[in-house]
C-alpha positions in Angstrom: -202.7 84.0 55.3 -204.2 81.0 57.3 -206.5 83.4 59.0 -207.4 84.9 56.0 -207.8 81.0 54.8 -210.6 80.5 57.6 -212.3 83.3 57.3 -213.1 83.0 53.7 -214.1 79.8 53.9 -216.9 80.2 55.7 -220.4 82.0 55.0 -220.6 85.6 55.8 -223.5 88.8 55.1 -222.3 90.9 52.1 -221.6 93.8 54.6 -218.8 91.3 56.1 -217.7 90.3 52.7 -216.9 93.5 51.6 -214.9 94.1 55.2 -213.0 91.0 55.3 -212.2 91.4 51.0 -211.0 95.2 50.7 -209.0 94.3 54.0 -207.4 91.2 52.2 -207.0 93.9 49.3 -205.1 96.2 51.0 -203.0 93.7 53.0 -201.7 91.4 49.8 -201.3 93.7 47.0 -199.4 97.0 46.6 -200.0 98.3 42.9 -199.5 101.7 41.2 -201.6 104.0 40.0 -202.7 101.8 37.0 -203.5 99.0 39.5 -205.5 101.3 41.2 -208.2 100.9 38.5 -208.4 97.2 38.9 -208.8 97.1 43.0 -211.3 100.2 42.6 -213.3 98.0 40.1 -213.8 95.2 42.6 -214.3 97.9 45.4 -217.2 99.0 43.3 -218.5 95.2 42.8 -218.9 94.6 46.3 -220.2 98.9 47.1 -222.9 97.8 44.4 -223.7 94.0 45.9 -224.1 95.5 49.0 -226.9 98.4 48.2 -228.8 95.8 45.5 -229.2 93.3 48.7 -229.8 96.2 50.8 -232.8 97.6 48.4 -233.8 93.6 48.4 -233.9 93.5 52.5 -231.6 90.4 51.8 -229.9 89.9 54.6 -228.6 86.0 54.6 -225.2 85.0 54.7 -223.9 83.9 51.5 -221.3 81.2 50.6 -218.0 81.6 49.1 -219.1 79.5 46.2 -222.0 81.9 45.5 -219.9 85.0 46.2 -217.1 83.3 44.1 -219.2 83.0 41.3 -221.0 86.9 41.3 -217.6 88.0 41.3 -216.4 86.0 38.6 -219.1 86.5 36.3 -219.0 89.9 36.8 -215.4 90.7 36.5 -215.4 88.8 34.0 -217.3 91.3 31.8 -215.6 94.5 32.5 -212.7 96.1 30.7 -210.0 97.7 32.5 -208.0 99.7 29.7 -204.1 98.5 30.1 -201.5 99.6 28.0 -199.5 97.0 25.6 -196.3 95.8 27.4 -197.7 96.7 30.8 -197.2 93.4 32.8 -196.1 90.0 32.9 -198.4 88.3 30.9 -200.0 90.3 28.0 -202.8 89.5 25.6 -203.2 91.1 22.2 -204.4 90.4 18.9 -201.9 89.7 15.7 -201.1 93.4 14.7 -198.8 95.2 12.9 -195.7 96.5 14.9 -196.2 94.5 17.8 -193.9 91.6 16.3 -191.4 92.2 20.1 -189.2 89.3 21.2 -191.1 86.9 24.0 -189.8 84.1 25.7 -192.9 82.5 25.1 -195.3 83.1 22.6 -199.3 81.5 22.4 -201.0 81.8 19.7 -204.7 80.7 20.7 -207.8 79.8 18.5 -205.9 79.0 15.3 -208.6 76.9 13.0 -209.3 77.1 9.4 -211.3 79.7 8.7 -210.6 81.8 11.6 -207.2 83.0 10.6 -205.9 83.7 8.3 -209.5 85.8 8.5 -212.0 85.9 6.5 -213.2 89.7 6.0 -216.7 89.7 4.2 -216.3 92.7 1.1 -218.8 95.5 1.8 -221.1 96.3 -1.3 -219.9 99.9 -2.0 -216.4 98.6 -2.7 -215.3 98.9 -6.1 -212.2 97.2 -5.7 -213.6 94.0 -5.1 -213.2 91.5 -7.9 -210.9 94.4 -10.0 -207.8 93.7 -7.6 -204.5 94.7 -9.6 -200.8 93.8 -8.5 -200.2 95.8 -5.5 -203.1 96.3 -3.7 -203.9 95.3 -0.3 -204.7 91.3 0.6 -206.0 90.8 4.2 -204.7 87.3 3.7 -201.3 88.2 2.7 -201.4 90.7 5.6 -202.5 87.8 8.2 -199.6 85.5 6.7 -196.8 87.9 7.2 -198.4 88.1 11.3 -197.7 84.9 11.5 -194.3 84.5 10.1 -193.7 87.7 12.5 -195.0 85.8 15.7 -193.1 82.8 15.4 -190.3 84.6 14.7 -190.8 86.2 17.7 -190.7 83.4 20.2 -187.5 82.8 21.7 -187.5 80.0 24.0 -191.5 78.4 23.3 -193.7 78.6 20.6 -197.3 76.9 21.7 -200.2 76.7 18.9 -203.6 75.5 20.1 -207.0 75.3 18.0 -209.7 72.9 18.8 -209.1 69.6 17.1 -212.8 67.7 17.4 -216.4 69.0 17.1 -218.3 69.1 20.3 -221.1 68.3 18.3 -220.3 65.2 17.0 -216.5 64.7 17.6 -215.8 65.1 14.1 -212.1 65.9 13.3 -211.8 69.4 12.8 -208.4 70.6 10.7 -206.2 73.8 11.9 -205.2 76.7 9.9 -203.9 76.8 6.8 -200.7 78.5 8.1 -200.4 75.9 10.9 -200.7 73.3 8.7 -197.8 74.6 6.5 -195.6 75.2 9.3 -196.0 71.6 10.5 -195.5 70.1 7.0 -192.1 72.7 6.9 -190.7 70.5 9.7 -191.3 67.3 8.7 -189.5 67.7 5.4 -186.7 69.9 7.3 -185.9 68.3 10.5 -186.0 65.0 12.0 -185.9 63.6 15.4 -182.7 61.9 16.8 -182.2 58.6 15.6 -184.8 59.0 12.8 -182.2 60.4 10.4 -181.9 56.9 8.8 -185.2 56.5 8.1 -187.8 57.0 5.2 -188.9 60.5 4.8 -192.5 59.5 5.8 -191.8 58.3 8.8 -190.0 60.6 10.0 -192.0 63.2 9.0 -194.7 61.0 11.2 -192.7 60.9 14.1 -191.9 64.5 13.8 -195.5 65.7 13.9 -196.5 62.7 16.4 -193.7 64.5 18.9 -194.9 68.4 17.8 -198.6 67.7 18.0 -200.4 67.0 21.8 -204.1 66.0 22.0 -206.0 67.1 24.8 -209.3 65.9 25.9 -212.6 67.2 24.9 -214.3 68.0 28.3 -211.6 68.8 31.9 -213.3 66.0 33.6 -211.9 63.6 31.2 -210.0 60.9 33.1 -207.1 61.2 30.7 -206.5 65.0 31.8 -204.8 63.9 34.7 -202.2 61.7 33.9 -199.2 61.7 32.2 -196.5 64.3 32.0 -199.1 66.8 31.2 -201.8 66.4 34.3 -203.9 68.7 34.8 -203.8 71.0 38.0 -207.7 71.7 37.8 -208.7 70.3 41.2 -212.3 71.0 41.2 -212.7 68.9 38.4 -210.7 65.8 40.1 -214.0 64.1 41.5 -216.0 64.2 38.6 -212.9 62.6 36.6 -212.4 60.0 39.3 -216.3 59.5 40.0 -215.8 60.5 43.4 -218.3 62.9 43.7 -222.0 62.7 44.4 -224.3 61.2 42.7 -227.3 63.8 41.9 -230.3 62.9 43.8 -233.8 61.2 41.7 -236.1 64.4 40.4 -239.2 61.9 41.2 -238.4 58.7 43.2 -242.6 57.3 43.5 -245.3 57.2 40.8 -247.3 59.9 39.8 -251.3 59.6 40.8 -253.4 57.8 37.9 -255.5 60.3 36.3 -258.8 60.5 37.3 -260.0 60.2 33.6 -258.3 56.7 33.3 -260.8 55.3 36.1 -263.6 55.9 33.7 -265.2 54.3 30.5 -263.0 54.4 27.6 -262.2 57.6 26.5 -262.0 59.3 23.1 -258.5 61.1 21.6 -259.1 63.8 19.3 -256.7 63.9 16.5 -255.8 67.5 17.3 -255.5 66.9 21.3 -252.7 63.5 19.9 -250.9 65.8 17.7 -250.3 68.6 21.1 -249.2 65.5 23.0 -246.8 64.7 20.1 -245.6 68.0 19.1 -244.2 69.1 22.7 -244.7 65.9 25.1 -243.4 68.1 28.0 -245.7 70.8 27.6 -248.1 68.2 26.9 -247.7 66.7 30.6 -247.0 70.0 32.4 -250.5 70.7 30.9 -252.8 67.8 31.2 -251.0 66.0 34.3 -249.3 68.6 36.7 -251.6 71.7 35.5 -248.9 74.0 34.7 -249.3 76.5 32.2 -246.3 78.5 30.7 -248.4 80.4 28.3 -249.2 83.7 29.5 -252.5 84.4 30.1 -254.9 85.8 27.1 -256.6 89.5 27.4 
């Protein structure tokens, strides 16, 4: 392992990449035949890396950051069908007949108006606005998922949704459903010690101890302290303003136009409204002679 460390921490051609990363492959992991599909779809990554730069007569070595990156971005975009139930960890939507006991069950992305969902009706369908008793509500359907996860959770039930805009930081209210579970425990439990107090307090307490807030961004200082610190080390100097300062894009003046050295000069109204319609394109134009517009005929 602390040869493999050394080796991939240095710069290397794709042609010793894809050596030194199929060997690591076959050294560390031993998988079935369902794993097989995973390993062959990063075998294939670095097969098809290796003939693009080959076809480009790119020959450089290239960083572990660069090659980190490819390969996530890429990986990151494929599907590798896997079968419900078929490892440790498994991801899923809310679905009927999948309501099996976890010790831990994360339900991810729960905001109001993103569950329970919001189907839009099609236009062919008469049933719209004609529902009678019995017929089939999405919402109802959604509810009774829910009430099915949580009951499924044996050990930890974890809820997120996103609490603040990123726009504006705006509080931003959770679902519906999460909102009435929360409200269930405040009037039904209380924590220890709080039995003697008023109802609303407790109930404050209660959702004070059930409810964490997280910070908006991973580099926030606040991420890593606490019982809860963060384990994201590449966003450590950033959060304790460690890390390097990005250099000036243009430290010394720009030359004075050659215009300004002559009489006074004119502005057309049209030539002041370009200037205040797209000031960058403006100065790209009239200063640095750059011209994004492709050219005409």
């Amino acid at each position: 392992m602390v040869a493999y460390r050394e080796v991939l921490a240095q710069p290397h051609t794709v042609t010793e990449w894809t050596a030194h990363l199929s060997a690591l492959l076959d050294d560390f992991l031993l998988v079935e035949l369902e794993g097989e599909l995973v390993l062959k779809s990063i075998r294939d990554l670095l097969h098809r890396l290796q003939e693009q730069l080959s076809d480009a007569g790119f020959a450089a070595d290239i960083t572990p950051a660069v090659l980190n990156q490819y390969m996530k971005d890429k990986l990151s975009g494929e599907r590798v069908s896997q079968r419900f139930l078929a490892g440790q960890v498994n991801f899923c939507t809310l679905m009927p007949m999948r309501s099996i006991p976890f010790r831990v069950v994360c339900l991810l992305g729960m905001n109001d108006g993103a569950y329970p969902r919001n189907i839009a009706p099609e236009g062919f369908d008469l049933m719209n606005g004609r529902t009678r008793a019995g017929d089939r509500s999405r919402r109802d359907d959604d509810r009774y998922l829910f009430l099915e996860a949580i009951q499924s959770a044996q050990e930890i039930l974890y809820i997120s949704y996103v609490g603040r805009s990123i726009q504006d930081n705006a509080e931003r209210v959770p679902s519906v459903l999460v909102s009435e579970l929360v409200e269930y425990c405040q009037q039904g439990y209380c924590l220890d010690g709080d039995a003697a107090l008023p109802v609303d307090q407790s109930g404050e307490n209660i959702k004070a101890h059930l409810i964490q807030h997280h910070p908006l961004v991973p580099f926030s200082p606040s991420a890593f302290v606490g019982a809860e610190a963060s384990f994201a080390a590449e966003w450590l100097p950033a959060a304790s303003r460690s890390g390097q300062a990005p250099q000036a894009f243009q430290i010394d003046a720009l030359p004075a136009d050659s215009q300004d050295d002559g009489p006074v000069r004119i502005l057309e109204l049209a030539e002041l409204q370009r200037f205040w319609r797209l000031p960058v394109r403006y100065f790209f134009n009239r200063r640095l002679k750059v011209f994004f517009e492709p050219p005409q005929g």
